[in-house]
C-alpha positions as CSV (number, residue, x, y, z in Angstrom):
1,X,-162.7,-102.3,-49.8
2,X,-164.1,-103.0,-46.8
3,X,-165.4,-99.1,-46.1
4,X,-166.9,-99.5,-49.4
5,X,-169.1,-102.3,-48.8
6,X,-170.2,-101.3,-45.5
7,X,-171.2,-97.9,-46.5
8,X,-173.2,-99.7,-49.1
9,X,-175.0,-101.5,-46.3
10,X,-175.3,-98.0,-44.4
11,X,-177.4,-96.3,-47.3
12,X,-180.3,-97.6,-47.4
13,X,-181.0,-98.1,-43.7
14,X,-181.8,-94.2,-43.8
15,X,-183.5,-94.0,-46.6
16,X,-185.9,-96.2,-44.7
17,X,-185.5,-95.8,-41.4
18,X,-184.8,-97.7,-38.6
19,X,-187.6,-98.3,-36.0
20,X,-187.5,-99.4,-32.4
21,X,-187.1,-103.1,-31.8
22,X,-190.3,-105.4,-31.7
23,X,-190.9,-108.9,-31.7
24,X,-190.9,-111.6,-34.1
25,X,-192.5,-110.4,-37.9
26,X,-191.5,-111.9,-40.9
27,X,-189.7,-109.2,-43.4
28,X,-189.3,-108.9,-47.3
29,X,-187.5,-106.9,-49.5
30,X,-187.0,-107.0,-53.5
31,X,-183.7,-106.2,-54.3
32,X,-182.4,-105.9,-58.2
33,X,-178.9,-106.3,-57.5
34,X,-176.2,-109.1,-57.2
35,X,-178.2,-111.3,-55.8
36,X,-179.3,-113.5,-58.8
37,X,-178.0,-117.2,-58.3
38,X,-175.4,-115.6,-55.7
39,X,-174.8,-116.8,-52.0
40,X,-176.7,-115.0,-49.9
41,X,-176.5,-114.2,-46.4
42,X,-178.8,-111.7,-44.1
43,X,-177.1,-110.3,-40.9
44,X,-179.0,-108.5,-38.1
45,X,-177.0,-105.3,-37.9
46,X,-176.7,-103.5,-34.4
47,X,-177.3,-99.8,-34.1
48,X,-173.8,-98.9,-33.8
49,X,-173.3,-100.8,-37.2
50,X,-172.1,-103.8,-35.5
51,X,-173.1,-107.2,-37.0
52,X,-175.8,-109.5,-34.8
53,X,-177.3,-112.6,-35.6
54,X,-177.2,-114.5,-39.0
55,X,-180.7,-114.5,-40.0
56,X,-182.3,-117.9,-41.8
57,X,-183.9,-116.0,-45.6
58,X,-184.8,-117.9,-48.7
59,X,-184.8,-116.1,-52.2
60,X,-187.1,-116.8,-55.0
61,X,-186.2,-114.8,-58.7
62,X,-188.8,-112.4,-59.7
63,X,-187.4,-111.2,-62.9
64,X,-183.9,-109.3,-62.6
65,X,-185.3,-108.8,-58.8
66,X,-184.2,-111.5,-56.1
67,X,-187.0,-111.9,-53.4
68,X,-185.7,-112.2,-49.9
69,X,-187.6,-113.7,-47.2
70,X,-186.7,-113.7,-43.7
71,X,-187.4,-113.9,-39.8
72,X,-186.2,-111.8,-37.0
73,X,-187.0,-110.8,-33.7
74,X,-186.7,-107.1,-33.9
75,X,-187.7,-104.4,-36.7
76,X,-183.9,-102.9,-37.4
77,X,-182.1,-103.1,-40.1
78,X,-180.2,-106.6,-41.7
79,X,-176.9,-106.4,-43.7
80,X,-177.8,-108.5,-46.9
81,X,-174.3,-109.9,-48.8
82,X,-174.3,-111.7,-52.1
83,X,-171.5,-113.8,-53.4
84,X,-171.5,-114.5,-57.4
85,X,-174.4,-115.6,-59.5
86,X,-175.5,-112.6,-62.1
87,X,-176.9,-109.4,-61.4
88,X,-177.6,-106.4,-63.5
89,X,-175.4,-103.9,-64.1
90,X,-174.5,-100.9,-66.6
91,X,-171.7,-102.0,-68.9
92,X,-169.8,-100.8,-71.8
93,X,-171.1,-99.0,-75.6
94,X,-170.4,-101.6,-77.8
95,X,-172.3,-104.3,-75.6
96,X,-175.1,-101.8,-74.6
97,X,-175.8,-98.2,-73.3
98,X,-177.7,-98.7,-70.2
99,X,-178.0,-102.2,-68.0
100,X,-177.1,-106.0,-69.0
101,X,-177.1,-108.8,-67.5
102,X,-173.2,-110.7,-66.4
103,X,-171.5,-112.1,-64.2
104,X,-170.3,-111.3,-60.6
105,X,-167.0,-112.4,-59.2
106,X,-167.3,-109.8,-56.2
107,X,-168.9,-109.3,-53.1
108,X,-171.5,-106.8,-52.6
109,X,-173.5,-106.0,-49.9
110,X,-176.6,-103.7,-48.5
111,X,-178.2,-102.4,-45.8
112,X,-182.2,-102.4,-45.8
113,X,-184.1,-101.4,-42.4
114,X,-187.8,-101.1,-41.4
115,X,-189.5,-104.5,-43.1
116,X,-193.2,-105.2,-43.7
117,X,-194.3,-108.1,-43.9
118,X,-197.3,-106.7,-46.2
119,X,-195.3,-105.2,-48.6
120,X,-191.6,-105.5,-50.4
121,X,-188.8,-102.5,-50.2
122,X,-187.3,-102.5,-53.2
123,X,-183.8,-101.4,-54.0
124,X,-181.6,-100.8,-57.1
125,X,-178.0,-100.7,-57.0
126,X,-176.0,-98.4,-59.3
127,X,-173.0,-96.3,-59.3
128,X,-175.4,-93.5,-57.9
129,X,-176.2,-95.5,-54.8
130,X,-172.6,-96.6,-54.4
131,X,-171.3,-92.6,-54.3
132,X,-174.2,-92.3,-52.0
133,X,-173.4,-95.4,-49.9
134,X,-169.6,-94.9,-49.3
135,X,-170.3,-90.9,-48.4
136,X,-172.8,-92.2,-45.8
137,X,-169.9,-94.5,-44.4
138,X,-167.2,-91.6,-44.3
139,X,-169.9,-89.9,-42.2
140,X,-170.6,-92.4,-39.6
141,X,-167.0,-93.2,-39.2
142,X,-167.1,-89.3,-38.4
143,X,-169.9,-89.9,-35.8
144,X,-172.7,-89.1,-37.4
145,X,-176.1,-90.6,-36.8
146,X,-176.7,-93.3,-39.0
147,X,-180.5,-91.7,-40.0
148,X,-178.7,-88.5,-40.7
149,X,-175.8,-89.6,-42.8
150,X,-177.5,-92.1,-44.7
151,X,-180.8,-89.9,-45.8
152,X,-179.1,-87.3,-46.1
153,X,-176.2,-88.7,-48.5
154,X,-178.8,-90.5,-50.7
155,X,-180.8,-86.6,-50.8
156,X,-177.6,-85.2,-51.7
157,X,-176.4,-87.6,-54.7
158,X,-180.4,-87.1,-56.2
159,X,-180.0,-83.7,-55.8
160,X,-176.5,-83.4,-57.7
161,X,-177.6,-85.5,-60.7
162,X,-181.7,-84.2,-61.1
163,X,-183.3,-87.4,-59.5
164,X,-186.2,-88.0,-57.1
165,X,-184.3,-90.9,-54.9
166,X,-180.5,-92.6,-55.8
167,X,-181.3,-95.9,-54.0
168,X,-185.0,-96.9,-54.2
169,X,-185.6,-95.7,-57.8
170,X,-186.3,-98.4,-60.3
171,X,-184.0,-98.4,-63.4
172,X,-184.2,-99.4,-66.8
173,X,-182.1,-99.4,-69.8
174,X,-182.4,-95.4,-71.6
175,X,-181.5,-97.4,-75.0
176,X,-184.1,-100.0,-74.7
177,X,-187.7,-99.2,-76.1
178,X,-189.0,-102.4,-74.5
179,X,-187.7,-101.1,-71.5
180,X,-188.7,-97.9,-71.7
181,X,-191.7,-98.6,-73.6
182,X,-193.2,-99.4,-70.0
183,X,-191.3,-96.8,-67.5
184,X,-192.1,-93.7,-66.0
185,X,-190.6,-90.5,-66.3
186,X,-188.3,-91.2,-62.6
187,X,-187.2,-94.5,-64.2
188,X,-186.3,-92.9,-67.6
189,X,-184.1,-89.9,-66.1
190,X,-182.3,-92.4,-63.8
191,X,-181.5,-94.7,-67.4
192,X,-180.0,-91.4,-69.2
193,X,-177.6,-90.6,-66.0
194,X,-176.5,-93.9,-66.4
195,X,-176.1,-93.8,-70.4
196,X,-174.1,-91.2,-69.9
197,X,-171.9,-92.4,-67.7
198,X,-171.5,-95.7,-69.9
199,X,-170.8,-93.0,-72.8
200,X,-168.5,-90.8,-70.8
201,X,-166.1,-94.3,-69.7
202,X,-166.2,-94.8,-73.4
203,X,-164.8,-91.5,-74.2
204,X,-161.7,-92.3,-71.2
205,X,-161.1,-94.9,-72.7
206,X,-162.0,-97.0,-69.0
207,X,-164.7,-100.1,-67.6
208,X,-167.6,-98.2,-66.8
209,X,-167.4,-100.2,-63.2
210,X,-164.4,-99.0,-62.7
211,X,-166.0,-95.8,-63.4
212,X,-168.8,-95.7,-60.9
213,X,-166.3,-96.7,-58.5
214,X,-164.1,-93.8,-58.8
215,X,-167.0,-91.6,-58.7
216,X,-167.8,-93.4,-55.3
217,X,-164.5,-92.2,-53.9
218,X,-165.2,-89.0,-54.9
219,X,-168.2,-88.5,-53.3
220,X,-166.8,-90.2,-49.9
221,X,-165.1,-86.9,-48.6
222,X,-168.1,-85.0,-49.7
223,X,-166.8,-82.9,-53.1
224,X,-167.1,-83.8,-56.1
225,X,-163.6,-82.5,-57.6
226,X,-162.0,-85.6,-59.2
227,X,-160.0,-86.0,-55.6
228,X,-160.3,-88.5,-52.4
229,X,-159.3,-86.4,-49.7
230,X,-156.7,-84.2,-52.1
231,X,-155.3,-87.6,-53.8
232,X,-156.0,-88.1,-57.5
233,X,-158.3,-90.7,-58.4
234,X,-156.5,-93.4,-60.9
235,X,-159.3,-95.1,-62.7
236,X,-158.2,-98.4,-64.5
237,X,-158.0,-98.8,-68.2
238,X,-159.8,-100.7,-70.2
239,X,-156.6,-102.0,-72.9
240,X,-153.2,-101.9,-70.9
241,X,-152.0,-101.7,-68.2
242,X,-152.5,-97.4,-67.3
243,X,-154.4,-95.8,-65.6
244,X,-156.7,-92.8,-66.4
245,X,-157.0,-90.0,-63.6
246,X,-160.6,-88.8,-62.5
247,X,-161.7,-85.5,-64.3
248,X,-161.9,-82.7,-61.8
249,X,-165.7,-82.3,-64.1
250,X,-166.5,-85.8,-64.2
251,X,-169.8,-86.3,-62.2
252,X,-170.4,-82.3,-63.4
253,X,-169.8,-80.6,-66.4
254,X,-168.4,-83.8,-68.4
255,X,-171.1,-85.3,-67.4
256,X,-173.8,-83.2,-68.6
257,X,-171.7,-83.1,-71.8
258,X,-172.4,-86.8,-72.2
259,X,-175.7,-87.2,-71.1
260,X,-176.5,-84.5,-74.0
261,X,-174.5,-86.5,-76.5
262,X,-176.8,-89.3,-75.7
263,X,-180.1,-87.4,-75.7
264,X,-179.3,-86.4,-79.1
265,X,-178.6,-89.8,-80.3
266,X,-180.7,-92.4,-82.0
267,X,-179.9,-94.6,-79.2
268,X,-182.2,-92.4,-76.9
269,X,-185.3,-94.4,-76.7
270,X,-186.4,-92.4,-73.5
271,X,-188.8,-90.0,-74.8
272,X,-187.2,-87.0,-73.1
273,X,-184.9,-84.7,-75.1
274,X,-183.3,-82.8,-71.8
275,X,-181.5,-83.7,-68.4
276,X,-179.8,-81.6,-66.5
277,X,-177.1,-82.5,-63.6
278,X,-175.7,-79.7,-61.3
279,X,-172.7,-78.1,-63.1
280,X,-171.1,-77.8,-59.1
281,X,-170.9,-80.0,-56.5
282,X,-173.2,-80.0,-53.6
283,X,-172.7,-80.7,-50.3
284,X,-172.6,-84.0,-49.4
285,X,-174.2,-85.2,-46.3
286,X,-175.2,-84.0,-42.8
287,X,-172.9,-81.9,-40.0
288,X,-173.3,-84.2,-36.5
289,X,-175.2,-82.0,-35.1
290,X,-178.0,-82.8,-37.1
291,X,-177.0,-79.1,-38.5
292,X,-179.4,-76.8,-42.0
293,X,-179.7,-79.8,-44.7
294,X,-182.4,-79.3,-47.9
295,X,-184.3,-82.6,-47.7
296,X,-185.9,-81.9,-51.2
297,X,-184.7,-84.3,-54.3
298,X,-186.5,-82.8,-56.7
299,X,-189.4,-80.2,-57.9
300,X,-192.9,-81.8,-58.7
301,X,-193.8,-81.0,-62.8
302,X,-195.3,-78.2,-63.8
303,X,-198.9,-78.7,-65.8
304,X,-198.8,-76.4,-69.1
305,X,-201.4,-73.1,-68.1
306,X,-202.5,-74.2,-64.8
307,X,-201.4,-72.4,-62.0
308,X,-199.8,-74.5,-59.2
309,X,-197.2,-74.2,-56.4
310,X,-194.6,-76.3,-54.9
311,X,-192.7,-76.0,-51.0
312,X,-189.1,-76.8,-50.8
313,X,-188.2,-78.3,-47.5
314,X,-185.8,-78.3,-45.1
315,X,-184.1,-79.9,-42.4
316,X,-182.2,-79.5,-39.2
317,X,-181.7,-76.5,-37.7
318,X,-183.8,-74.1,-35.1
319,X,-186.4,-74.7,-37.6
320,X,-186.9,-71.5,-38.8
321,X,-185.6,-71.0,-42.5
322,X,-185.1,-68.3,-44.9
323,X,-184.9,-69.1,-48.9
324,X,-183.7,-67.3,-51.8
325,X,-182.6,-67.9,-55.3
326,X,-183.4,-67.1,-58.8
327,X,-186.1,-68.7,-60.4
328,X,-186.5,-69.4,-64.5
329,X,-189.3,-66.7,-65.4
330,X,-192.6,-67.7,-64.8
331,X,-191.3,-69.0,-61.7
332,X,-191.1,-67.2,-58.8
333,X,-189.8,-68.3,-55.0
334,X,-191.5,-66.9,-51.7
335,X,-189.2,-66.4,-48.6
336,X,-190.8,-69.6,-47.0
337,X,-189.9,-71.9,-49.6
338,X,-193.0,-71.7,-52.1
339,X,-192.2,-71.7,-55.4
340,X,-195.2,-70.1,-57.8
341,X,-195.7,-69.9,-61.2
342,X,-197.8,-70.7,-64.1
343,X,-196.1,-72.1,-67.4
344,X,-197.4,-73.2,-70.6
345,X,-195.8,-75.3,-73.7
346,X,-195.4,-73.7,-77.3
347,X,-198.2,-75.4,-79.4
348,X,-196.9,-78.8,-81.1
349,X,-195.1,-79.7,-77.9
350,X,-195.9,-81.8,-74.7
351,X,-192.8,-81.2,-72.7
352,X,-190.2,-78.6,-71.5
353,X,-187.7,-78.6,-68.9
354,X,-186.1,-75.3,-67.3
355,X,-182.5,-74.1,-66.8
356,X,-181.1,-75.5,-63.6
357,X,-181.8,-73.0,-60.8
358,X,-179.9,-72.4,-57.8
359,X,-182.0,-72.2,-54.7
360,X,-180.2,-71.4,-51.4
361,X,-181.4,-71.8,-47.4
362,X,-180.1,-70.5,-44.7
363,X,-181.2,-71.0,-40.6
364,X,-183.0,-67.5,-39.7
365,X,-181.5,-68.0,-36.3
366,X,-178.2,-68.6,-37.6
367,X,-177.3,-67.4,-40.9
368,X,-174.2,-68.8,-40.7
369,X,-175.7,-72.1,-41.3
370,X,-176.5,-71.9,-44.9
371,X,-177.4,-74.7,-47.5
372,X,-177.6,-74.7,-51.5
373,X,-179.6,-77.2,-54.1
374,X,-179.9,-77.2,-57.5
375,X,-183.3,-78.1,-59.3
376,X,-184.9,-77.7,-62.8
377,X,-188.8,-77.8,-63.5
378,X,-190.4,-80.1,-65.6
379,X,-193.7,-78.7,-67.7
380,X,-195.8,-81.1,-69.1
381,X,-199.3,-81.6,-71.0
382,X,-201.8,-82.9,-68.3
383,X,-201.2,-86.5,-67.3
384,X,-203.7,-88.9,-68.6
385,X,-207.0,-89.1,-66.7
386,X,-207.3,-93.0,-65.8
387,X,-210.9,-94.6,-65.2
388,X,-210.3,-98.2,-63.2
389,X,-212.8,-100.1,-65.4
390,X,-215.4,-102.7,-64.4
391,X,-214.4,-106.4,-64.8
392,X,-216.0,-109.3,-62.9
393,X,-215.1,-111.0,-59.5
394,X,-212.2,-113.4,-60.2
395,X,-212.7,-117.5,-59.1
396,X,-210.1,-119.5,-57.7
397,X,-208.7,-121.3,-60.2
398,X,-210.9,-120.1,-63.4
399,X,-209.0,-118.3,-65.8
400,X,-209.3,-114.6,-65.8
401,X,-208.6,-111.8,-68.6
402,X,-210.2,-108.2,-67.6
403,X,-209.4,-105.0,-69.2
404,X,-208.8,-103.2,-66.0
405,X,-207.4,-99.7,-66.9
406,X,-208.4,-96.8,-69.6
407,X,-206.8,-93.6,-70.1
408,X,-207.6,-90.3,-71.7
409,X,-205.5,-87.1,-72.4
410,X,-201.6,-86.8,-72.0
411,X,-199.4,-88.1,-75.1
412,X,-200.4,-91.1,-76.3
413,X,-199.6,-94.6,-76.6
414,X,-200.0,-95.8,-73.0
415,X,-199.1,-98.8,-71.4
416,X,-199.8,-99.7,-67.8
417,X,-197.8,-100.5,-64.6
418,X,-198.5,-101.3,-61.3
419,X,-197.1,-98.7,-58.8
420,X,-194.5,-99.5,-55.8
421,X,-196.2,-99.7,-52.6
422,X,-199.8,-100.8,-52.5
423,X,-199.7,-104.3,-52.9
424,X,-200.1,-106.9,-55.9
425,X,-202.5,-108.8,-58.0
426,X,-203.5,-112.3,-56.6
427,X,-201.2,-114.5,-56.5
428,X,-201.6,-116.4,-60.5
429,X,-202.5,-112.6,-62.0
430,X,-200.2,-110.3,-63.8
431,X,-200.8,-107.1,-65.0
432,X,-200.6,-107.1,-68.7
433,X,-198.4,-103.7,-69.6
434,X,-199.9,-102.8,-73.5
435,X,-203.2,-104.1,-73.2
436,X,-203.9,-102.5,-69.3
437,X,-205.8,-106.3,-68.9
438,X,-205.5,-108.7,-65.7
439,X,-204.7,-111.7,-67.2
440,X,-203.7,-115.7,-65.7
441,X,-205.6,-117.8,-62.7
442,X,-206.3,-116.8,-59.2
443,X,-205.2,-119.3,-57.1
444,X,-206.3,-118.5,-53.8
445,X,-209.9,-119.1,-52.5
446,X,-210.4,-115.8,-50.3
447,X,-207.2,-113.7,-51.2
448,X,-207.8,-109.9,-50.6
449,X,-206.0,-107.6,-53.2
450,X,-205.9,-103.8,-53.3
451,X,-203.1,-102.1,-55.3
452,X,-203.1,-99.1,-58.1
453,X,-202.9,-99.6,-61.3
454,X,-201.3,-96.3,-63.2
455,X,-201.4,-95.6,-67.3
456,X,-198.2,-94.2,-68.7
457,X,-198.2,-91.9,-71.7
458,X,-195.6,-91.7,-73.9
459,X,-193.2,-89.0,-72.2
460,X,-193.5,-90.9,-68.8
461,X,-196.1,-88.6,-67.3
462,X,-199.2,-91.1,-65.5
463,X,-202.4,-91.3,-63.6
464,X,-203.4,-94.3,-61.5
465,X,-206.6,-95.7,-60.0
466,X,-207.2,-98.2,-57.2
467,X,-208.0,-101.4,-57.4
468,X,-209.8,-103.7,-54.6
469,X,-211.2,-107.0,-54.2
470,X,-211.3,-110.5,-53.1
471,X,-211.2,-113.8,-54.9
472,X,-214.2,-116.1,-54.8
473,X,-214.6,-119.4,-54.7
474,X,-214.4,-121.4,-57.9
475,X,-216.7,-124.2,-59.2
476,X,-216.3,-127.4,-58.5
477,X,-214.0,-129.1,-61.1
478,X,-216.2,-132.6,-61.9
479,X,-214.0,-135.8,-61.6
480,X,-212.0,-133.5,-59.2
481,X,-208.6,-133.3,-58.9
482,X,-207.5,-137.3,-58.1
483,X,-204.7,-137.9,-60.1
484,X,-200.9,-138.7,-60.2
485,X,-198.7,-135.0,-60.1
486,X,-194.8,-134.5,-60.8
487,X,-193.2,-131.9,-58.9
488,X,-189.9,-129.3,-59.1
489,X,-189.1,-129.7,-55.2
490,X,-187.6,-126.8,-54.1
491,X,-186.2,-127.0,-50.0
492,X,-184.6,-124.4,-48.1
493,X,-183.3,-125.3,-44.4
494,X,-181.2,-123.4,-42.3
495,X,-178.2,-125.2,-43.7
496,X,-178.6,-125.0,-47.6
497,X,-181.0,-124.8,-50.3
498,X,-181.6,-128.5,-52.1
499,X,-183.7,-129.1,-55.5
500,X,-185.0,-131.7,-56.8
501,X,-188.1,-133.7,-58.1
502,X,-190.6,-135.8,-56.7
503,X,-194.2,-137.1,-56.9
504,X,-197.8,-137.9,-55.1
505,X,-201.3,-138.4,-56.1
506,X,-204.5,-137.8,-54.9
507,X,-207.7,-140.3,-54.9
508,X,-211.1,-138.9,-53.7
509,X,-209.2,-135.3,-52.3
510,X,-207.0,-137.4,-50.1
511,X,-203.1,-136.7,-51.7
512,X,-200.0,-138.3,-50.2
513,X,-196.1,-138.8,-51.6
514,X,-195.0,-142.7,-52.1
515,X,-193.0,-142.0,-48.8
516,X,-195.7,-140.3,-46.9
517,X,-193.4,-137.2,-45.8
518,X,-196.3,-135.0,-47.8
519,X,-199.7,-135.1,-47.5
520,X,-202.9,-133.2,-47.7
521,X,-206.6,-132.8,-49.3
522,X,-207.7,-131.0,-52.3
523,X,-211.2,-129.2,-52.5
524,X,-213.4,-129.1,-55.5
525,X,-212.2,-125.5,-56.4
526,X,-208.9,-127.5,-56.0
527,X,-207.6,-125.7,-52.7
528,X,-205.1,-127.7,-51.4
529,X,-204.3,-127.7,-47.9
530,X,-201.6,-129.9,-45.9
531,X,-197.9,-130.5,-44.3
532,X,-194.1,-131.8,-45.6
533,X,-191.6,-133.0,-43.5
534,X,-188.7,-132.1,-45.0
535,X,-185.6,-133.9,-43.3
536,X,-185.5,-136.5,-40.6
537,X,-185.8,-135.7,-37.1
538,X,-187.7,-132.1,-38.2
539,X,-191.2,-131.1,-37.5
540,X,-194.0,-131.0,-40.5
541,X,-194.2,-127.7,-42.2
542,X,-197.5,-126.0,-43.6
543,X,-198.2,-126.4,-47.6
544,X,-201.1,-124.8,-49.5
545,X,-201.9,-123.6,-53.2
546,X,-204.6,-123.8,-55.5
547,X,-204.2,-127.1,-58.3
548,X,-204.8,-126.1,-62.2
549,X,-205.5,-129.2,-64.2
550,X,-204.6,-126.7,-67.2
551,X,-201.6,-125.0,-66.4
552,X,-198.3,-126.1,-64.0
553,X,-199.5,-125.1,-60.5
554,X,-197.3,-124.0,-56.9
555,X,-197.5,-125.4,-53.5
556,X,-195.7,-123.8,-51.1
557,X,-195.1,-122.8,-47.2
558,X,-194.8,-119.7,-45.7
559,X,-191.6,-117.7,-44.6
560,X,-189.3,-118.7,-42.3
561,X,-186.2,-120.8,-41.6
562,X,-187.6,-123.7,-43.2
563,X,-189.5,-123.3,-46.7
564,X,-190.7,-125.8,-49.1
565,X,-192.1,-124.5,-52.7
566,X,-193.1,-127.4,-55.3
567,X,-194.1,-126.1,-59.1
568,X,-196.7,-129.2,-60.5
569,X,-198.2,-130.6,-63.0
570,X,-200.6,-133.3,-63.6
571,X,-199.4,-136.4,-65.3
C-alpha cells in the first residue's frame, strides 16, 4: 500500500516539473480529489523522494475542487496527503455511470511540483492517474529519474487510452448533460473511459475502485496483460466473499468493448459517438538512460476540407529519429514525423473519428532503440469563431452583468468556460456558462484581470478570446458603510483550523470588534483595509475586502501559516 501512495505522489511532479530551489513564494494548487472536508497535510519532498519539512497550507472549497494554499522556501515539489472527508470519485451503474460524490475512509496522497503563486495547478485523480502514478513508482524504485519516469508514465497511460494528459485533465460525468452540457471535447473523452470502466466492473460483477486499483497493478511492471510481475491479479467482488481475476484484455480489448456499449447507450450524454483505446499495450515508461520515448499524447483534430499538418515528437535518444507507420487514407506520415492530409465530413455530419493507427519511431543512430504509439484523428466542422464583446469597466462594489462572449459557426448550442491557465475574473465575478455573461460584484478597487474566455459548441470543439482589464473605483455609497456586521470567522494557525462567529461595527469608517482584536477603516467604495490578531501572544495579521450593503461580503488575509477569512453581512 505504501508503493501505491507514493507513486501517486511521484506522478504529477513530472508532469510539472521540478525547478531548482528558490526562496520564499507562496504556492497554490486546485486539486479535485480527496481532499473535501479531509485532513490535510503538505510535505516538502526531497529530490531523492525523501520527505522534508511539514509545510503550514490552508484549504478553502471551490466546488468539488479543494484550494490549497501554502508557504515554502524553495520551488520543488510537496507531498499533499488527505485523510477522510468526501471526494469525487467514479462509482457503480445503478448509482451512476461516471463520478459521485462519497465518502473516504482511506488515505490518499499526491505529488504536485513547480507552484505559481499567479496561477493554480490543477489535478484530477482517477484510476488513469493511479496506473500512471504506481508505474512511475516501480520506475524510480528502478533508478530512474523522477522527471523521466513520471512524464513519461503519465504520456504513456494517455497514449494507451486516446487522451491528451491522464493527470491534469479535468473530468466530468459522460452521463450527465449538465456536466457535459459545459465540457470540452478532452473532458468528454476522459468521462467515457471512465463510463466504461464503471460498465465493464458491472459486467465482473466487482467495485469499480477495486477495479481501478487492479488496473494500477497492472500497469506497475509496465504491461498491460492482466498480470503484476507474472502473478494474477484477484479483484474483489462486489456480493461474497470471491474474488474475480483481472482479464488478460481488461484495459484493451474489453475495454473498448465497454466503452462502445456505452456510446451506444441513451446514457451517453457526451455528444461523441466513437472512442477508441489501443487494442495492445504500450510501453510503459522510460529506460534509465533517458533512452527513444514518443512524448506525443495525442493528434490535434482535423478541420473538414482544409489542409493542415501535424509533428509527432519524440524524446530521448541521439536525437535523430526515423518514423513510420500506416496512416487512415487521406493521411499520410513523412519520415520526420509530419503527418499530412486533408479530410472532409459526409454532408449531415459534423464529426468523424479514424481507425486507430499504429505509428512507430526508432533512433536513426540506433535502430535498435525503437518505440511504438497508437493514435486516431479526430475531423471536425470548424470550431466556432468567438468575438470578445464590448462591456463596460466594472466598479468596485457595483453590481455587474456583461455579455462577454459571442460565437459563430461550429455546432450549435454553445455555452462558455473559462480555460485553465490565464487567470480568473475578479474576485466577486463568475463567468455565467449558457448565457457567455460576467455576472456578481467586483470587490477590489484596482484588481487587474486577464484570462480567456472560450465558447463550446455542441460536440466539444471551441474558440476563445482574451479578456483584460482592471477594476475602478466605485461611487461613494451615501450614509457609508457605519453599521453593526455578523461574521462566519474562519481561522487557520499552524496548529488547527477553528470556526466560528463573531461581530464589529463601523461609525464614520472607523470599524473595530467589542474585544478590539480586529480593526480597520472602510472607504466610500467600501474598501476595507486593516489587521486581526488571532490568538494571544501572536502578531496582527493583514485583512482586506470590499463591504456590499446588498449581498454577504468576505474579508480575508493573504497566504501563509496564519490565515483569517470572515464571510459578512450587515445587521
Amino acid at each position: 500500500m505504501r508503493q501505491t501512495l507514493v507513486g501517486m505522489c511521484l506522478l504529477l511532479c513530472g508532469v510539472v516539473g521540478c525547478s531548482e530551489p528558490m526562496v520564499g513564494f507562496f504556492g497554490r494548487v486546485l486539486v479535485q480529489g480527496p481532499v473535501l472536508g479531509a485532513e490535510i497535510e503538505l510535505v516538502a519532498l526531497e529530490e531523492d523522494g525523501g520527505t522534508g519539512t511539514t509545510l503550514d497550507a490552508s484549504s478553502s472549497g471551490i466546488g468539488d475542487f479543494s484550494l490549497l494554499s501554502f508557504e515554502t522556501s524553495q520551488t520543488g515539489c510537496v507531498l499533499i496527503s488527505a485523510l477522510g472527508g468526501d471526494y469525487r470519485d467514479f462509482t457503480d451503474p445503478g448509482d451512476a455511470l461516471g463520478w459521485v460524490a462519497h465518502p473516504s475512509h482511506d488515505e490518499r496522497q499526491a505529488w504536485s511540483c513547480d507552484f505559481d503563486d499567479q496561477d493554480f495547478n490543477p489535478l484530477s485523480i482517477t484510476a488513469l492517474s493511479h496506473m500512471a502514478a504506481m508505474r512511475a513508482a516501480a520506475l524510480t524504485s528502478q533508478g530512474v529519474p523522477v522527471d523521466l519516469a513520471t512524464k513519461s508514465s503519465n504520456i504513456s497511460i494517455a497514449q494507451q487510452f486516446g487522451l491528451a494528459d491522464a493527470v491534469l485533465t479535468d473530468v466530468a460525468d459522460a452521463s450527465n448533460a449538465d456536466e457535459m452540457a459545459v465540457s470540452v471535447r478532452s473532458v468528454r473523452r476522459y468521462g467515457i473511459v471512465l463510463a466504461g470502466l464503471a460498465q465493464q466492473a458491472a459486467t465482473l460483477g466487482v467495485p469499480t475502485r477495486e477495479l481501478g486499483w487492479a488496473l494500477a497493478r497492472d500497469a506497475a511492471d509496465g504491461t498491460l496483460d492482466g498480470l503484476d510481475d507474472g502473478d494474477a491479479i484477484d479483484v474483489p467482488a462486489r456480493v461474497g466473499d470471491d474474488a474475480v481475476p483481472l482479464p488478460d484484455n481488461a484495459a484493451t480489448s474489453d475495454l473498448q468493448a465497454h466503452i462502445d456499449a456505452f456510446l451506444a447507450s441513451e446514457d451517453n450524454a457526451s455528444g461523441l459517438t466513437e472512442h477508441h483505446v489501443n487494442q495492445d499495450s504500450l510501453p510503459l515508461g522510460a529506460q534509465s538512460d533517458g533512452g527513444l520515448r514518443i512524448i506525443t499524447t495525442a493528434v490535434a483534430a482535423w478541420v473538414d476540407g482544409v489542409p493542415a499538418s501535424f509533428k509527432l515528437e519524440a524524446a530521448g535518444g541521439s536525437g535523430s529519429y526515423c518514423w513510420s507507420g500506416e496512416l487512415p487514407p487521406p493521411f499520410t506520415l513523412d519520415g520526420d514525423g509530419t503527418i499530412r492530409g486533408e479530410a472532409s465530413l459526409a454532408p449531415g455530419t459534423s464529426m468523424r473519428v479514424t481507425p486507430p493507427f499504429t505509428v512507430t519511431v526508432v533512433d536513426c543512430n540506433d535502430p535498435l532503440q525503437e518505440r511504438s504509439a497508437a493514435f486516431a484523428i479526430t475531423i471536425v466542422e470548424p470550431p466556432p469563431e468567438v468575438t470578445i464583446l464590448d462591456c463596460p469597466p466594472m466598479k468596485a462594489g457595483e453590481p455587474y452583468d456583461c455579455q462577454i462572449a459571442d460565437a459563430t459557426g461550429g455546432s450549435p448550442p454553445y455555452h462558455c468556460v473559462q480555460e485553465t491557465g490565464w487567470g480568473f475574473p475578479p474576485f466577486g465575478i463568475t463567468l455565467e456558462p449558457l448565457t457567455c455573461a460576467l455576472h456578481g460584484t467586483p470587490s477590489l478597487e484596482g484588481e487587474r484581470y486577464d484570462f480567456k474566455v472560450c465558447v463550446v459548441d455542441l460536440i466539444g470543439s471551441f474558440g476563445c478570446g482574451r479578456v483584460k482589464g482592471k477594476v475602478g473605483r466605485g461611487e461613494a455609497i451615501v450614509g457609508g458603510f457605519d453599521g453593526d456586521y455578523t461574521c462566519d470567522v474562519t481561522t487557520t494557525t499552524p496548529i488547527g483550523t477553528n470556526t466560528g462567529t463573531g461581530t464589529f461595527s463601523c461609525t464614520g469608517g472607523a470599524c473595530a470588534d467589542p474585544s478590539g482584536t480586529f480593526a480597520g477603516t472602510v472607504d466610500g467604495s467600501g474598501a476595507f483595509t486593516g489587521s486581526s490578531i488571532v490568538c494571544a501572544g501572536c502578531d496582527p495579521i493583514a485583512i482586506s475586502g470590499v463591504f456590499s450593503l446588498t449581498e454577504p461580503f468576505t474579508l480575508s488575509s493573504p497566504p501563509g501559516s496564519t490565515t483569517q477569512t470572515l464571510v459578512c453581512t450587515g445587521d
